[in-house]
mmCIF file as gemmi writes it, N, C-alpha and C atoms, coordinates in Angstrom:
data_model
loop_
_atom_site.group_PDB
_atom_site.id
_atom_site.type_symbol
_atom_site.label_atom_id
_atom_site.label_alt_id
_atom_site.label_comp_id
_atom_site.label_asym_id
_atom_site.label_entity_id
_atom_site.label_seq_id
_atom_site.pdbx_PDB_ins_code
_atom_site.Cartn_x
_atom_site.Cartn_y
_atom_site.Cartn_z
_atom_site.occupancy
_atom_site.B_iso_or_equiv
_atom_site.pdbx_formal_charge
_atom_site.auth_seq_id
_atom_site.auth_asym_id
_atom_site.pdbx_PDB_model_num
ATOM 1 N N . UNK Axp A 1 ? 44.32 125.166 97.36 1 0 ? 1 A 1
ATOM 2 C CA . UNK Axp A 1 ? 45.368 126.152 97.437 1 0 ? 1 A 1
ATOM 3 C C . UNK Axp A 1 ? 44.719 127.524 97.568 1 0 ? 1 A 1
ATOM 4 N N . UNK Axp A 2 ? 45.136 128.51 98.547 1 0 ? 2 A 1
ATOM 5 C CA . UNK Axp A 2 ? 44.525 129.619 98.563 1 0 ? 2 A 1
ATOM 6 C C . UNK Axp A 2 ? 45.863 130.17 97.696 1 0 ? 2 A 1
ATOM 7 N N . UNK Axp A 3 ? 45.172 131.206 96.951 1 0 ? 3 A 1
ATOM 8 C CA . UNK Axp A 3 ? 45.809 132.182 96.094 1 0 ? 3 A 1
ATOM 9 C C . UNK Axp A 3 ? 45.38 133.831 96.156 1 0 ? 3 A 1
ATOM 10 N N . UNK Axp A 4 ? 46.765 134.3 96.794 1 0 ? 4 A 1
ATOM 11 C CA . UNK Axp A 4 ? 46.757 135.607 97.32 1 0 ? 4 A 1
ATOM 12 C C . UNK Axp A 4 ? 47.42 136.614 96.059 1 0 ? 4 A 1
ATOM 13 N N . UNK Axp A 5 ? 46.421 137.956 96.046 1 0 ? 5 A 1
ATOM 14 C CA . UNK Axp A 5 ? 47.02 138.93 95.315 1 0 ? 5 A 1
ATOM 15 C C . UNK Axp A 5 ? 47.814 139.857 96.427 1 0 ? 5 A 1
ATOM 16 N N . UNK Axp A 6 ? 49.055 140.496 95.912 1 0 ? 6 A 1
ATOM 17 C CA . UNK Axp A 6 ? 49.611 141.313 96.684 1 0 ? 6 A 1
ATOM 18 C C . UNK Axp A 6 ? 50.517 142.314 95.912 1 0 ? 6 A 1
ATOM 19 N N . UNK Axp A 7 ? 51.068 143.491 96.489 1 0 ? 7 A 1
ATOM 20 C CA . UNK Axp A 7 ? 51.81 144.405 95.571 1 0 ? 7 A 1
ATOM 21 C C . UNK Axp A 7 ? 53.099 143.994 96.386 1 0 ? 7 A 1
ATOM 22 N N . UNK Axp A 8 ? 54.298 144.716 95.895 1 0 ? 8 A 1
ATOM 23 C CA . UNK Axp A 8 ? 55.946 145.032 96.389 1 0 ? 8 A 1
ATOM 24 C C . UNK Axp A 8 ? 55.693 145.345 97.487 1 0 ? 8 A 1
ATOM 25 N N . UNK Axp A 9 ? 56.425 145.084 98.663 1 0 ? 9 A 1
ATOM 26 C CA . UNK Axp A 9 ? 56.65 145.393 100.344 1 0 ? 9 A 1
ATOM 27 C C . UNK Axp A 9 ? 55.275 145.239 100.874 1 0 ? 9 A 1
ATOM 28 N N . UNK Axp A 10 ? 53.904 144.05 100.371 1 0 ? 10 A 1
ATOM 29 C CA . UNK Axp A 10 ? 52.989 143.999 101.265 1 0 ? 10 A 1
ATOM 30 C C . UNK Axp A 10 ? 53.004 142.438 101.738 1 0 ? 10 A 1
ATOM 31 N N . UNK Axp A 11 ? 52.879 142.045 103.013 1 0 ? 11 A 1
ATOM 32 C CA . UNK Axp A 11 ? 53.599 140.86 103.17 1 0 ? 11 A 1
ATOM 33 C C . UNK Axp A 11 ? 51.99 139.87 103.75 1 0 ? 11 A 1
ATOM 34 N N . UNK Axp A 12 ? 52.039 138.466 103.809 1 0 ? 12 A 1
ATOM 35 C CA . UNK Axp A 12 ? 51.245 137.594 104.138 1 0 ? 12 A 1
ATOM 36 C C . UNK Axp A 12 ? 51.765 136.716 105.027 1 0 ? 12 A 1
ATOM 37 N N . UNK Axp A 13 ? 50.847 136.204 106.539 1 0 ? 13 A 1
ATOM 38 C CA . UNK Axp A 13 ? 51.246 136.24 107.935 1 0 ? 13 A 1
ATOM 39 C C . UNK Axp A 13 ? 50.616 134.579 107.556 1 0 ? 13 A 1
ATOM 40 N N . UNK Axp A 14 ? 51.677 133.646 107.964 1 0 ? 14 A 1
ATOM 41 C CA . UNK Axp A 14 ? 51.373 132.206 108.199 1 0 ? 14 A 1
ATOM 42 C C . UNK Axp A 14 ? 51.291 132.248 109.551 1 0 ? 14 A 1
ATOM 43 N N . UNK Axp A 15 ? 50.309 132.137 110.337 1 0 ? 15 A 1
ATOM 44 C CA . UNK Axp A 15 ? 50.152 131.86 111.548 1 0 ? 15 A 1
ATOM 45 C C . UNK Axp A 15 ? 50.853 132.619 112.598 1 0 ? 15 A 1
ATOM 46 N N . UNK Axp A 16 ? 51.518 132.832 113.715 1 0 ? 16 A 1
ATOM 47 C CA . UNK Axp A 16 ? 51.737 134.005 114.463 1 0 ? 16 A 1
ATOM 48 C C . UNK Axp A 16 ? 53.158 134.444 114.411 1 0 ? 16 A 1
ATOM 49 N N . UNK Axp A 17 ? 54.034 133.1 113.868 1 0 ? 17 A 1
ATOM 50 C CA . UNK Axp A 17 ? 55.106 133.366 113.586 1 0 ? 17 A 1
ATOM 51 C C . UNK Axp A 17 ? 55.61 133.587 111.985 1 0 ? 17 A 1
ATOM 52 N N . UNK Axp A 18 ? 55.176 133.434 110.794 1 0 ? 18 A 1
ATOM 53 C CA . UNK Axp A 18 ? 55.567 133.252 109.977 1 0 ? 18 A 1
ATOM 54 C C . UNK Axp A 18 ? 55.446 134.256 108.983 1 0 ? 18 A 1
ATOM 55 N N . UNK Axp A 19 ? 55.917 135.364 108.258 1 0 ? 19 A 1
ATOM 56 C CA . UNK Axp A 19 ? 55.912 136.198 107.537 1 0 ? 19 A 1
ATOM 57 C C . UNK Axp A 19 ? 56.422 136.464 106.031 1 0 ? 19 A 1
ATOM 58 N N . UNK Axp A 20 ? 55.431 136.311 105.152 1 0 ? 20 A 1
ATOM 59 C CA . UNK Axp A 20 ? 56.487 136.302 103.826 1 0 ? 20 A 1
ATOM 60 C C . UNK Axp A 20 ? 55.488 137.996 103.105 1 0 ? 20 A 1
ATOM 61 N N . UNK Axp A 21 ? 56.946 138.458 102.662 1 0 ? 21 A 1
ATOM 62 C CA . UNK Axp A 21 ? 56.621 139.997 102.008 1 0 ? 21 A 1
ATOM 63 C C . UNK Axp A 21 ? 57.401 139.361 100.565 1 0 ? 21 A 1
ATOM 64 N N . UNK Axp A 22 ? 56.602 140.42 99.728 1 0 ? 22 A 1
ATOM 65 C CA . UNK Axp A 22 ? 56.81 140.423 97.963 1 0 ? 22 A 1
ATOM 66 C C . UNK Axp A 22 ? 58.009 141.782 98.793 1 0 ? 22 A 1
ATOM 67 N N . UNK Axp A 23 ? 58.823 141.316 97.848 1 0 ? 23 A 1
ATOM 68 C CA . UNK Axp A 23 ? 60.504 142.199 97.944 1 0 ? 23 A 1
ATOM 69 C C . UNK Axp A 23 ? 60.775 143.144 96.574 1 0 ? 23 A 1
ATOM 70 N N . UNK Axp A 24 ? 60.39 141.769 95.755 1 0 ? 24 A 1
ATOM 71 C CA . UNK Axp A 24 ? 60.376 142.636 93.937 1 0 ? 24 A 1
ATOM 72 C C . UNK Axp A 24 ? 59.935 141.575 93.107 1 0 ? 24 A 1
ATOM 73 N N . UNK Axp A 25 ? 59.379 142.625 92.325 1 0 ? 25 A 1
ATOM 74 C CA . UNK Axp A 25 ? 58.666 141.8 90.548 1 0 ? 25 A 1
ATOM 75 C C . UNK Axp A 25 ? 58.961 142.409 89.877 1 0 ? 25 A 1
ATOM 76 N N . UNK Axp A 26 ? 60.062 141.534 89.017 1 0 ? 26 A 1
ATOM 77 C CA . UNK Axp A 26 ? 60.633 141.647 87.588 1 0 ? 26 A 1
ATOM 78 C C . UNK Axp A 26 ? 59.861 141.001 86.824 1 0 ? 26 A 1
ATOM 79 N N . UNK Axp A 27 ? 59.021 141.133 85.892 1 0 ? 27 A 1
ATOM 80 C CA . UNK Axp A 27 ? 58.775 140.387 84.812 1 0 ? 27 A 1
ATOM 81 C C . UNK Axp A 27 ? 57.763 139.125 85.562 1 0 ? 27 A 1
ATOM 82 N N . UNK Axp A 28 ? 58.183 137.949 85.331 1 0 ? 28 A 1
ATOM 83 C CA . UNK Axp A 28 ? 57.52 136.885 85.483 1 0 ? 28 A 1
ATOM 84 C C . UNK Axp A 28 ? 58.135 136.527 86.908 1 0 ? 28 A 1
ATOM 85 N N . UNK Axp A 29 ? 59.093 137.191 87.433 1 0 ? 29 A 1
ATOM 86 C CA . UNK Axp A 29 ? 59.576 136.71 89.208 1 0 ? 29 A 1
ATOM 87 C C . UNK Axp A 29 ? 59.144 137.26 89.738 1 0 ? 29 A 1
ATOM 88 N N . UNK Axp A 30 ? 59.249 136.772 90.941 1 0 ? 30 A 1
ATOM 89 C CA . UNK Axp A 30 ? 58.427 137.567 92.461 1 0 ? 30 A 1
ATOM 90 C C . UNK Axp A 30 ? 59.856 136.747 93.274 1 0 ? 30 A 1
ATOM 91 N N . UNK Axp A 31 ? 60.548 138.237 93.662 1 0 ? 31 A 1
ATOM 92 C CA . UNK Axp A 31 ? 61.033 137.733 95.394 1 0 ? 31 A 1
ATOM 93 C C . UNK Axp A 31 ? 60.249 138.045 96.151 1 0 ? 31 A 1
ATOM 94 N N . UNK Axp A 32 ? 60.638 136.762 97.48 1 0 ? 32 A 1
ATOM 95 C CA . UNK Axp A 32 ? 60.113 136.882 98.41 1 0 ? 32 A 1
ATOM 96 C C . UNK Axp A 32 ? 61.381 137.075 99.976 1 0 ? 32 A 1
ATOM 97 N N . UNK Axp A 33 ? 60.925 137.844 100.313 1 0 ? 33 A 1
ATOM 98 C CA . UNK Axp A 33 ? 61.53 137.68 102.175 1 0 ? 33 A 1
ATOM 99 C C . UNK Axp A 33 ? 60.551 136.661 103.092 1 0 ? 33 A 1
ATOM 100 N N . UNK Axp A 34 ? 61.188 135.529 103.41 1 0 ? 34 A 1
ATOM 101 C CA . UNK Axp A 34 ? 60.551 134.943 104.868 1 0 ? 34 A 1
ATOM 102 C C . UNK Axp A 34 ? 60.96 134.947 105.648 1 0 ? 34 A 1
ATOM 103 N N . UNK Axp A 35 ? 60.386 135.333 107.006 1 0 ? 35 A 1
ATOM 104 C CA . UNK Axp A 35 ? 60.498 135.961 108.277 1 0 ? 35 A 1
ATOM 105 C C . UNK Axp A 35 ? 60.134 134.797 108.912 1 0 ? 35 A 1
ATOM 106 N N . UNK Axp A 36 ? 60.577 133.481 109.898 1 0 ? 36 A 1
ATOM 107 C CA . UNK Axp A 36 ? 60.355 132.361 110.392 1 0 ? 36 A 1
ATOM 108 C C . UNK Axp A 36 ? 61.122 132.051 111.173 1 0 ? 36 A 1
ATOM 109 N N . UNK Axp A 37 ? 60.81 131.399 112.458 1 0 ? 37 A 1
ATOM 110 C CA . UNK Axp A 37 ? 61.386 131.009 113.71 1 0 ? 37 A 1
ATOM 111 C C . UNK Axp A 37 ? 62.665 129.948 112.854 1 0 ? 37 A 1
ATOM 112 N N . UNK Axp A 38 ? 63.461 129.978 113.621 1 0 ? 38 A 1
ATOM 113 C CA . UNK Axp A 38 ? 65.048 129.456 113.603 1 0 ? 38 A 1
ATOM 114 C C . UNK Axp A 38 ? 64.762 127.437 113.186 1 0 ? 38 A 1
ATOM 115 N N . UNK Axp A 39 ? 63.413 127.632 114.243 1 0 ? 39 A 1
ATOM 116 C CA . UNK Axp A 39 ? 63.221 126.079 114.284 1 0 ? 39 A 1
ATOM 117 C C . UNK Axp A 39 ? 62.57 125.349 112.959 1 0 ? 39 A 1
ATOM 118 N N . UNK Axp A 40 ? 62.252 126.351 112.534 1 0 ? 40 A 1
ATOM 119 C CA . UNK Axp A 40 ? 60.981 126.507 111.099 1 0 ? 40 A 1
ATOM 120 C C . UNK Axp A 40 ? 61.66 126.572 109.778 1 0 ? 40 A 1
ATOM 121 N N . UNK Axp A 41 ? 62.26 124.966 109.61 1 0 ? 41 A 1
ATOM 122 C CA . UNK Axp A 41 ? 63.189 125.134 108.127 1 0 ? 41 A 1
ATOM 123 C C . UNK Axp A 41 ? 62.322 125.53 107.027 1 0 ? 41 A 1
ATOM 124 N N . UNK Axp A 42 ? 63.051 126.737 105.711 1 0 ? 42 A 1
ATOM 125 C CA . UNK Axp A 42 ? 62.686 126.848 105.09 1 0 ? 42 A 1
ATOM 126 C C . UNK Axp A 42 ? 63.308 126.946 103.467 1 0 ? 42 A 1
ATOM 127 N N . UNK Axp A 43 ? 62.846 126.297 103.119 1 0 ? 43 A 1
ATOM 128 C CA . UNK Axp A 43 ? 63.337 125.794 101.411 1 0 ? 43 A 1
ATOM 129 C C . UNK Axp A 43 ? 62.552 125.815 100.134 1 0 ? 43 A 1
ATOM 130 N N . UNK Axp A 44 ? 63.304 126.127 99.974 1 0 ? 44 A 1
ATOM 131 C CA . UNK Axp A 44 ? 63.045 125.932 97.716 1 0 ? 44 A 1
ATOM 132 C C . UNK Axp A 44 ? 62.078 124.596 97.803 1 0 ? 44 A 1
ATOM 133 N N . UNK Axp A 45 ? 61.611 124.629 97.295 1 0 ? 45 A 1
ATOM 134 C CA . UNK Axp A 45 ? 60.472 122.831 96.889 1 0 ? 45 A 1
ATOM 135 C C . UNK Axp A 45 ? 61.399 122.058 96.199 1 0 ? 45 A 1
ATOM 136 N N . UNK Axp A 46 ? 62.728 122.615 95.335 1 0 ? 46 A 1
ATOM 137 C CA . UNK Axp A 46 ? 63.663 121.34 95.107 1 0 ? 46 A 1
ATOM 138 C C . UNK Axp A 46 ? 64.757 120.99 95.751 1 0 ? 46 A 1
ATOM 139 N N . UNK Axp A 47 ? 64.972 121.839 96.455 1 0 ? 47 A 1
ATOM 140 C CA . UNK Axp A 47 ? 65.762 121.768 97.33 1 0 ? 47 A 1
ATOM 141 C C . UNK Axp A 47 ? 65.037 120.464 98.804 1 0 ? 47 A 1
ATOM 142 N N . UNK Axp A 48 ? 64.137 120.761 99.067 1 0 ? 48 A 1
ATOM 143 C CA . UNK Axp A 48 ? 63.327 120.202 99.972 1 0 ? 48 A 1
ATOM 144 C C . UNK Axp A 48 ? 63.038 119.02 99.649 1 0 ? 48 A 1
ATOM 145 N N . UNK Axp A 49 ? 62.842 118.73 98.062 1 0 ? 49 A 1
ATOM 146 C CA . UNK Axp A 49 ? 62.775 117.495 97.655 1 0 ? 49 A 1
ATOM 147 C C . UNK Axp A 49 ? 63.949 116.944 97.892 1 0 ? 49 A 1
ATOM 148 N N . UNK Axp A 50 ? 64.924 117.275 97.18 1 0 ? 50 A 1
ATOM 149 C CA . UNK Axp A 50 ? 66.345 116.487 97.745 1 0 ? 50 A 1
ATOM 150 C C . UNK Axp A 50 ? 66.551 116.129 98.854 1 0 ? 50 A 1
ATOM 151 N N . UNK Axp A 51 ? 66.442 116.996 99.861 1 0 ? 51 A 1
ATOM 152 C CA . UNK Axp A 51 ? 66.795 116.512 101.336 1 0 ? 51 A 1
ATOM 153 C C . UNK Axp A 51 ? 65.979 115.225 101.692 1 0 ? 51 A 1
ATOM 154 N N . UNK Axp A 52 ? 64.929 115.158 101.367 1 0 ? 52 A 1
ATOM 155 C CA . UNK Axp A 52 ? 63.391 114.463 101.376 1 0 ? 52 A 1
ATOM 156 C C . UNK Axp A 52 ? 63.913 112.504 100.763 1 0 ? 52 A 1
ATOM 157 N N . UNK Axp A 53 ? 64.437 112.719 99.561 1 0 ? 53 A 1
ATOM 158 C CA . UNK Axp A 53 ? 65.095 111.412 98.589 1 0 ? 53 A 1
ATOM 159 C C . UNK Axp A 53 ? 66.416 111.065 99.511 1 0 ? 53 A 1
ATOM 160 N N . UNK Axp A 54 ? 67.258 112.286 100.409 1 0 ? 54 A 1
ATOM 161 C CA . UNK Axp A 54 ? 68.275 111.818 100.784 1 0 ? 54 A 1
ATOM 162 C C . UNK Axp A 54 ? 68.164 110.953 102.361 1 0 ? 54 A 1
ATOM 163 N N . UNK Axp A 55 ? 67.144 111.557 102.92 1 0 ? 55 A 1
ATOM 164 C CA . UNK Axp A 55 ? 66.493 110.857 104.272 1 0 ? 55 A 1
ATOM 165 C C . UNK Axp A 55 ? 65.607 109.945 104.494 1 0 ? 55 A 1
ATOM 166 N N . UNK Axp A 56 ? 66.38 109.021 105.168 1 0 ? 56 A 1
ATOM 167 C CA . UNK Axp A 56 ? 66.124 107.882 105.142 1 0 ? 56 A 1
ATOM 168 C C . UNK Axp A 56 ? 64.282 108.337 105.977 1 0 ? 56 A 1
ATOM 169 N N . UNK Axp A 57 ? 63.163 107.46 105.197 1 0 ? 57 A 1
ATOM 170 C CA . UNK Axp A 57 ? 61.61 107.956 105.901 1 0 ? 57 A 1
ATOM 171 C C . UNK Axp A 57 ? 61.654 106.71 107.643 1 0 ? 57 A 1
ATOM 172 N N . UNK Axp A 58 ? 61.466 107.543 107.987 1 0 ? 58 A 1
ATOM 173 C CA . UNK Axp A 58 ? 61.557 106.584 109.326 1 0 ? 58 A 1
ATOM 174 C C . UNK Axp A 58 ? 60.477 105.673 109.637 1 0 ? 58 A 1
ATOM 175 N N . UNK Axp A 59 ? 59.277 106.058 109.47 1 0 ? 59 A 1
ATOM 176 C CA . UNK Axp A 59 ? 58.249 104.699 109.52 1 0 ? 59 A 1
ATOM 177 C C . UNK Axp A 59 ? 58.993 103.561 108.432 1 0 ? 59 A 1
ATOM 178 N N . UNK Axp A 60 ? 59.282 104.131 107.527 1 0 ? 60 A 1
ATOM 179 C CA . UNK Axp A 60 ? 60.299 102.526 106.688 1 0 ? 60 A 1
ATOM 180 C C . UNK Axp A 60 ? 61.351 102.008 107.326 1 0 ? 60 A 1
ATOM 181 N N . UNK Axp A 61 ? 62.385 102.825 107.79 1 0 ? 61 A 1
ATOM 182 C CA . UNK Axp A 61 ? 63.275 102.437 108.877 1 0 ? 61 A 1
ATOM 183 C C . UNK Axp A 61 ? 62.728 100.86 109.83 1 0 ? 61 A 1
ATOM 184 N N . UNK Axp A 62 ? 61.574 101.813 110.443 1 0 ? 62 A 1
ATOM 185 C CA . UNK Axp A 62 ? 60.89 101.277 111.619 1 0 ? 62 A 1
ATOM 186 C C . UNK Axp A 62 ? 60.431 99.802 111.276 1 0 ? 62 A 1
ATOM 187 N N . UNK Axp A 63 ? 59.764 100.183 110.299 1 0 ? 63 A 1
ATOM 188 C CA . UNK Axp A 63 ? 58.987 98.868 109.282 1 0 ? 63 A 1
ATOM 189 C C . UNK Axp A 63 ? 60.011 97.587 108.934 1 0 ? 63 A 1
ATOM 190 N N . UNK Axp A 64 ? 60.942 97.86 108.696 1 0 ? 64 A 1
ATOM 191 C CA . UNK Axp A 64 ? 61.927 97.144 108.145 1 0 ? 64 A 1
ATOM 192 C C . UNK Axp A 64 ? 62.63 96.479 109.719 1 0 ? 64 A 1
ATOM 193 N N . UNK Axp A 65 ? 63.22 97.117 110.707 1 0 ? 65 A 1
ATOM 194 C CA . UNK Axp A 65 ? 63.429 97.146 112.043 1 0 ? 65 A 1
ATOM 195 C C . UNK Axp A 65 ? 62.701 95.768 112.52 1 0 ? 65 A 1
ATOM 196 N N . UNK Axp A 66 ? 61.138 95.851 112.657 1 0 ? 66 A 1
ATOM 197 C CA . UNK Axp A 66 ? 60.431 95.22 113.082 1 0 ? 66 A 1
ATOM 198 C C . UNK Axp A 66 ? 60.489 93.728 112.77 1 0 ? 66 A 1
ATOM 199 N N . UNK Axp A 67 ? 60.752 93.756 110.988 1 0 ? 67 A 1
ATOM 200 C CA . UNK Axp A 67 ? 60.224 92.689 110.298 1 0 ? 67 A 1
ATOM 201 C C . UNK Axp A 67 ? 61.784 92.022 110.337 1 0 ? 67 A 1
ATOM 202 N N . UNK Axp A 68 ? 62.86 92.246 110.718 1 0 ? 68 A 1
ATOM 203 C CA . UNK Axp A 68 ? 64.182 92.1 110.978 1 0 ? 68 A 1
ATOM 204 C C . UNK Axp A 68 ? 64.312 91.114 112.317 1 0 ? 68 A 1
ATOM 205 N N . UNK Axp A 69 ? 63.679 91.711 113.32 1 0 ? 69 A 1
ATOM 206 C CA . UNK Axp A 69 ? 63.543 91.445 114.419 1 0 ? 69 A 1
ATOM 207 C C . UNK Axp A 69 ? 62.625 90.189 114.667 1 0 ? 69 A 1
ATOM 208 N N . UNK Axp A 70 ? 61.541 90.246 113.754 1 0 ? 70 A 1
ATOM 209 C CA . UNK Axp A 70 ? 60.804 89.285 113.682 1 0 ? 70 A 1
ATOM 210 C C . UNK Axp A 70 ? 61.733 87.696 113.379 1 0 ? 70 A 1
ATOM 211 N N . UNK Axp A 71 ? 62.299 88.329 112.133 1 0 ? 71 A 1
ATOM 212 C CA . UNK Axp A 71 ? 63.04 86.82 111.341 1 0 ? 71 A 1
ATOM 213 C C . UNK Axp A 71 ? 63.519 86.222 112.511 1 0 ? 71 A 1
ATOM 214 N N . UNK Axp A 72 ? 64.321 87.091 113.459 1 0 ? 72 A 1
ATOM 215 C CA . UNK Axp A 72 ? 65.418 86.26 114.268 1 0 ? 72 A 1
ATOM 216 C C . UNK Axp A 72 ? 64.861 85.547 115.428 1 0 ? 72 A 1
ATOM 217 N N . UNK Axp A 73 ? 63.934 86.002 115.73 1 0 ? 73 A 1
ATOM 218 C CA . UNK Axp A 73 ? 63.19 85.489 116.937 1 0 ? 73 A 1
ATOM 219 C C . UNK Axp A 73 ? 62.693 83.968 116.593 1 0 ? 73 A 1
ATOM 220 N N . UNK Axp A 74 ? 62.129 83.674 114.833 1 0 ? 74 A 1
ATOM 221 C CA . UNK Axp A 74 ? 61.874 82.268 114.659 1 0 ? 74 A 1
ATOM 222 C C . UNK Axp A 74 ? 62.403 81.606 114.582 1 0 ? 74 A 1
C-alpha cells in the first residue's frame, strides 16, 4: 500500500484520468472529492462489497454452465 501525506485542497492523480483532493479534516475524517471518468465506478469499500455478494461471479456462472452441459451430453 502506498501511503500519501497531504493537506486540505491538495489532491493525488491515479493515472491520467483519476483525481482525488482532501476537501476537509475534522478530527479523525478526511473528505475526499473524486474526479473519474463516467465509466470508472466509484464506491465506498462496503458498498462495493455488497454489489460484489449481490453479483452473480461469472467464471462460476461459466463453471457451473459447462459442468451442466456436460451431464446432458452423457
Amino acid at each position: 500500500m502506498l501511503v500519501l501525506s497531504r493537506h486540505r485542497d491538495e489532491s493525488i492523480m491515479i493515472g491520467d484520468d483519476v483525481v482525488i483532493t482532501i476537501v476537509d479534516i475534522r478530527g479523525d475524517k478526511v473528505r475526499l472529492g473524486i474526479k473519474a471518468p463516467q465509466e470508472i465506478p466509484v464506491h465506498r469499500e462496503e458498498v462495493f462489497d455488497a454489489i460484489k455478494r449481490a453479483t452473480p461471479d461469472k467464471n462460476e456462472e461459466a463453471s457451473q454452465a459447462t459442468k451442466e452441459v456436460g451431464q446432458s451430453v452423457q
